[in-house]
Backbone as CSV, one residue per row, in Angstrom:
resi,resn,N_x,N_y,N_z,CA_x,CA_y,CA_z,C_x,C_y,C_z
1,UNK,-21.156,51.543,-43.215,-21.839,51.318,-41.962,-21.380,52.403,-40.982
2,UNK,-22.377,53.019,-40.034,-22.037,53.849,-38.953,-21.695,53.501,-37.949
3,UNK,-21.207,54.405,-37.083,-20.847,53.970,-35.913,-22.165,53.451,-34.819
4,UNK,-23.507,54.240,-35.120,-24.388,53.711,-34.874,-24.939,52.050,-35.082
5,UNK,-24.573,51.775,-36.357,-24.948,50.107,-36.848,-24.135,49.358,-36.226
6,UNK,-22.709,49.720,-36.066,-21.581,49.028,-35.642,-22.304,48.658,-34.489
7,UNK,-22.771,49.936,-33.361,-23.143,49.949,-32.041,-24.255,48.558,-31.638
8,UNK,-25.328,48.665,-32.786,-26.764,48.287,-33.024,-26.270,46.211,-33.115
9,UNK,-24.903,46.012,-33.727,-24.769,45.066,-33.928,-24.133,44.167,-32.492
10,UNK,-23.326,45.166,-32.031,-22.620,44.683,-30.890,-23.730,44.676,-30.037
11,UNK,-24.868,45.275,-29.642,-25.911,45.269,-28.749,-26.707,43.986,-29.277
12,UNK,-27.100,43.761,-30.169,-27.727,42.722,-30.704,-27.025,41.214,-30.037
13,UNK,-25.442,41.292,-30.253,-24.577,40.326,-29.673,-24.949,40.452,-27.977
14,UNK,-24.674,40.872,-27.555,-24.604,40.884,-25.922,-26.163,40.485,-25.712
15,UNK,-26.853,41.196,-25.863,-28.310,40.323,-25.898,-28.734,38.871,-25.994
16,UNK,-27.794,38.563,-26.945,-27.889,37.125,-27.307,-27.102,36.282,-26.259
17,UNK,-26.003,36.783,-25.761,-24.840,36.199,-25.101,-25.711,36.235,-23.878
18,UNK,-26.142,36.841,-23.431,-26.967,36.948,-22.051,-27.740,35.818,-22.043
19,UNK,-28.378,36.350,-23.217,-29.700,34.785,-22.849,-29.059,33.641,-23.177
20,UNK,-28.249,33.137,-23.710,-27.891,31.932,-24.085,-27.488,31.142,-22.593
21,UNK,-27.616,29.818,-22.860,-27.519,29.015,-21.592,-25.488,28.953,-21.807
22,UNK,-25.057,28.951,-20.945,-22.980,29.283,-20.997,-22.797,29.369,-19.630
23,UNK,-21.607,28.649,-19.326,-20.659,28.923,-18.699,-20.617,30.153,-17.607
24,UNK,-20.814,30.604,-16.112,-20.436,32.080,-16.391,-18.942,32.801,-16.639
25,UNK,-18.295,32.081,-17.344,-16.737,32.304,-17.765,-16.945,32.488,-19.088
26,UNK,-17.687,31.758,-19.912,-18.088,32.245,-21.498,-18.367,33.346,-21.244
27,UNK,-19.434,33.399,-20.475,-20.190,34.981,-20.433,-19.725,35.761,-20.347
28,UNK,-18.514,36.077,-19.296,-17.833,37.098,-18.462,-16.730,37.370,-19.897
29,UNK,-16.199,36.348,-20.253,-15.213,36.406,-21.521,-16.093,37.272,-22.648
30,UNK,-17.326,36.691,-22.720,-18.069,37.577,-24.066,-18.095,38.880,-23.361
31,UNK,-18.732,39.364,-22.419,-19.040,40.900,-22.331,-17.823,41.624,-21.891
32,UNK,-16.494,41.090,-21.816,-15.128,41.266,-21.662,-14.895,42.046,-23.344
33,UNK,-14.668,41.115,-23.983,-14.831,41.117,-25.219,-15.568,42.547,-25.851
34,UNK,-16.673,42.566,-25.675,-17.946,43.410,-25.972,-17.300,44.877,-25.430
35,UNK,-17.063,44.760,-24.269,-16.659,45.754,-23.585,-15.546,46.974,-24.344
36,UNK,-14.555,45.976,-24.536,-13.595,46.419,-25.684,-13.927,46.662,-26.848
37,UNK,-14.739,45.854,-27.799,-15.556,47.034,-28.695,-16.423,48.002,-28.813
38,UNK,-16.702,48.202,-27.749,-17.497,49.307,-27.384,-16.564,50.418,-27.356
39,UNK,-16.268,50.141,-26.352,-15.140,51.512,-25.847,-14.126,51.898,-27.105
40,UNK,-13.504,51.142,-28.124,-13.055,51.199,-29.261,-13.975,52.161,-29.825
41,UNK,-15.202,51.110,-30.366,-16.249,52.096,-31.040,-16.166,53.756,-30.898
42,UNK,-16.235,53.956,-29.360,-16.729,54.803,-28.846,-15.586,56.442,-28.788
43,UNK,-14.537,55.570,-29.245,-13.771,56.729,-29.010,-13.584,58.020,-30.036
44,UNK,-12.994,59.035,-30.548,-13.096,59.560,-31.258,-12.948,59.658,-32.731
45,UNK,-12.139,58.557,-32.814,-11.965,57.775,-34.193,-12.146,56.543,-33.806
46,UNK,-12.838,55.888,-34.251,-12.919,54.570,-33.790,-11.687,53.412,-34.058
47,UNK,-11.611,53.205,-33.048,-10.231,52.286,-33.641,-10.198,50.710,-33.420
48,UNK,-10.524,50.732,-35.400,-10.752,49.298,-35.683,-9.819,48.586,-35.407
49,UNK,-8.669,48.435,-35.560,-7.729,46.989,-34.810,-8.078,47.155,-33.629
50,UNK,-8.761,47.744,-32.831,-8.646,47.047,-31.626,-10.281,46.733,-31.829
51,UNK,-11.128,46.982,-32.041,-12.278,46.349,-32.561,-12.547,44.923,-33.096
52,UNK,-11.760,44.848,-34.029,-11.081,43.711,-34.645,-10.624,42.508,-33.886
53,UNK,-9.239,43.029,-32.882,-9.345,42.099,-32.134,-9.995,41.381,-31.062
54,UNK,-11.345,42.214,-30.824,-12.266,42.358,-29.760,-13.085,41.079,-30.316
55,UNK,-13.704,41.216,-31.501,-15.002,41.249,-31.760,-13.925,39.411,-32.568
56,UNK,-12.668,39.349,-32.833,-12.215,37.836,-33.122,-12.015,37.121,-32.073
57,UNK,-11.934,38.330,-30.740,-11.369,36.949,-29.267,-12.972,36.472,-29.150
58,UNK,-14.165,37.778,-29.404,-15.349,37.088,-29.229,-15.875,35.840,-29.878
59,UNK,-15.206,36.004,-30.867,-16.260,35.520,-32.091,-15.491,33.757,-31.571
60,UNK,-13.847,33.944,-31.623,-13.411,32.675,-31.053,-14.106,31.696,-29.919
61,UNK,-14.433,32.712,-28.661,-14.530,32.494,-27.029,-16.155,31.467,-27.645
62,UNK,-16.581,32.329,-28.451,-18.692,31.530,-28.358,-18.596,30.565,-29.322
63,UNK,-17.322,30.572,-30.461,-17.273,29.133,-31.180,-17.139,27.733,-30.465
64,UNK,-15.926,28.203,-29.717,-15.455,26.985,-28.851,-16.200,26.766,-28.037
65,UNK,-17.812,27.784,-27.191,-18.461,27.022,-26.534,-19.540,26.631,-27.535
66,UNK,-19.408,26.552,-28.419,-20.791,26.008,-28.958,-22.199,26.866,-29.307
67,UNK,-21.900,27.883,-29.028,-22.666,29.213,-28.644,-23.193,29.454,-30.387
68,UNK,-22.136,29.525,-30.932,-22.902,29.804,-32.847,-23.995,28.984,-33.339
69,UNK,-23.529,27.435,-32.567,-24.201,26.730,-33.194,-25.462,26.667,-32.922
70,UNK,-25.439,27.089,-31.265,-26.944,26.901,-30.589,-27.961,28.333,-30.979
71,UNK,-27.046,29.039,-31.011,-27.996,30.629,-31.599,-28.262,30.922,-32.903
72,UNK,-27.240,29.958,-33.917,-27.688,30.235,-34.942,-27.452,31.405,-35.629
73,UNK,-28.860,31.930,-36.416,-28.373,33.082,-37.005,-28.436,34.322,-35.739
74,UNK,-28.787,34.108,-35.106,-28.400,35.225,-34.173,-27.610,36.113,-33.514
75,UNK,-26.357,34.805,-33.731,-24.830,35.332,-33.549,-24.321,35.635,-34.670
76,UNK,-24.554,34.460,-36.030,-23.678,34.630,-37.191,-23.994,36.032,-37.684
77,UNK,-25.037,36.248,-37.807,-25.538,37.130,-38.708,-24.743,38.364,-38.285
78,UNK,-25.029,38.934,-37.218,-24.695,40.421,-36.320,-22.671,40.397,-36.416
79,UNK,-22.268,39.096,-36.081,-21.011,39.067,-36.532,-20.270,39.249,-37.554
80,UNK,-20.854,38.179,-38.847,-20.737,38.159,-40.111,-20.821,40.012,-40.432
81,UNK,-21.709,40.701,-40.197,-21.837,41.836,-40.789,-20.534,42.999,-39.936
82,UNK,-20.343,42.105,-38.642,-18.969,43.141,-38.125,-17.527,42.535,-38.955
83,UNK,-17.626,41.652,-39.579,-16.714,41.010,-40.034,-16.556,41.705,-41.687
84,UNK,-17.393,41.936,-42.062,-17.128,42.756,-43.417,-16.701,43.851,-43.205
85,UNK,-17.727,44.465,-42.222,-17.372,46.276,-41.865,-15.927,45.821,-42.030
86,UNK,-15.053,45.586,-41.137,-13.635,45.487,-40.785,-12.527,45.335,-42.188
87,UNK,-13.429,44.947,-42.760,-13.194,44.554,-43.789,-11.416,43.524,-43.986
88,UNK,-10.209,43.728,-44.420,-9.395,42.396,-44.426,-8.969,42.209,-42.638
89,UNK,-9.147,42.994,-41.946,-9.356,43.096,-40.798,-10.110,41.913,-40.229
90,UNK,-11.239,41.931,-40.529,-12.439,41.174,-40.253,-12.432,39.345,-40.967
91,UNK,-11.688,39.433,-41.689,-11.476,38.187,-42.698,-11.287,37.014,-41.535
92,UNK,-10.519,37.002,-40.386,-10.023,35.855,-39.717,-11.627,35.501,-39.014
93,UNK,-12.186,36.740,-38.977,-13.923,36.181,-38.050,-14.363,35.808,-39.167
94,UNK,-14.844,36.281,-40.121,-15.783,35.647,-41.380,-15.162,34.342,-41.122
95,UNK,-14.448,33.960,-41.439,-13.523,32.750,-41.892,-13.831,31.758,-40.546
96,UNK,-13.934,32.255,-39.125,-14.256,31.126,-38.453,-15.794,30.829,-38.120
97,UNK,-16.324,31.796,-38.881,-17.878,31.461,-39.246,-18.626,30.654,-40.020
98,UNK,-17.161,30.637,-41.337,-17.886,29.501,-42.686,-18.165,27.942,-41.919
């Protein structure tokens, strides 16, 4: 996966996080979140542990509101696929997805 798809997935997320009905403290926590994988993404090597931990405080912050359940595949999906990229990295998000 590129740094482009990586990009394509995290945009897909924030999209979703926007429209979803939340908290504005979920929200602010998700594009908190987002923020930090971006800028990770973005740097000259991308640097996945901190990606990693970005994209698990996210993946945590929208479980506990309920947010997976109400979006469905909308969240899992775009996550699930940042969760492989990362690969054993990524294992603790897959894992709070099953």
């Amino acid at each position: 996966m590129t740094p482009a798809d990586v990009r394509s997935q995290l945009a897909d997320i924030r999209r979703v996080v926007a429209a979803l009905p939340m908290s504005p403290h979920v929200k602010a926590a998700g594009r908190h979140d987002l923020d930090i994988a971006e800028s990770a993404l973005n740097e000259d090597i991308p640097d996945e542990p901190r990606i990693a931990l970005a994209v698990h405080s996210l993946t945590q912050t929208l479980v506990r509101a309920g947010a997976i359940t109400r979006a469905g595949r909308a969240l899992h999906d775009p996550l699930t696929v940042l969760g492989a990229w990362l690969g054993p990295q990524g294992l603790p998000i897959t894992r709070m997805l099953d």
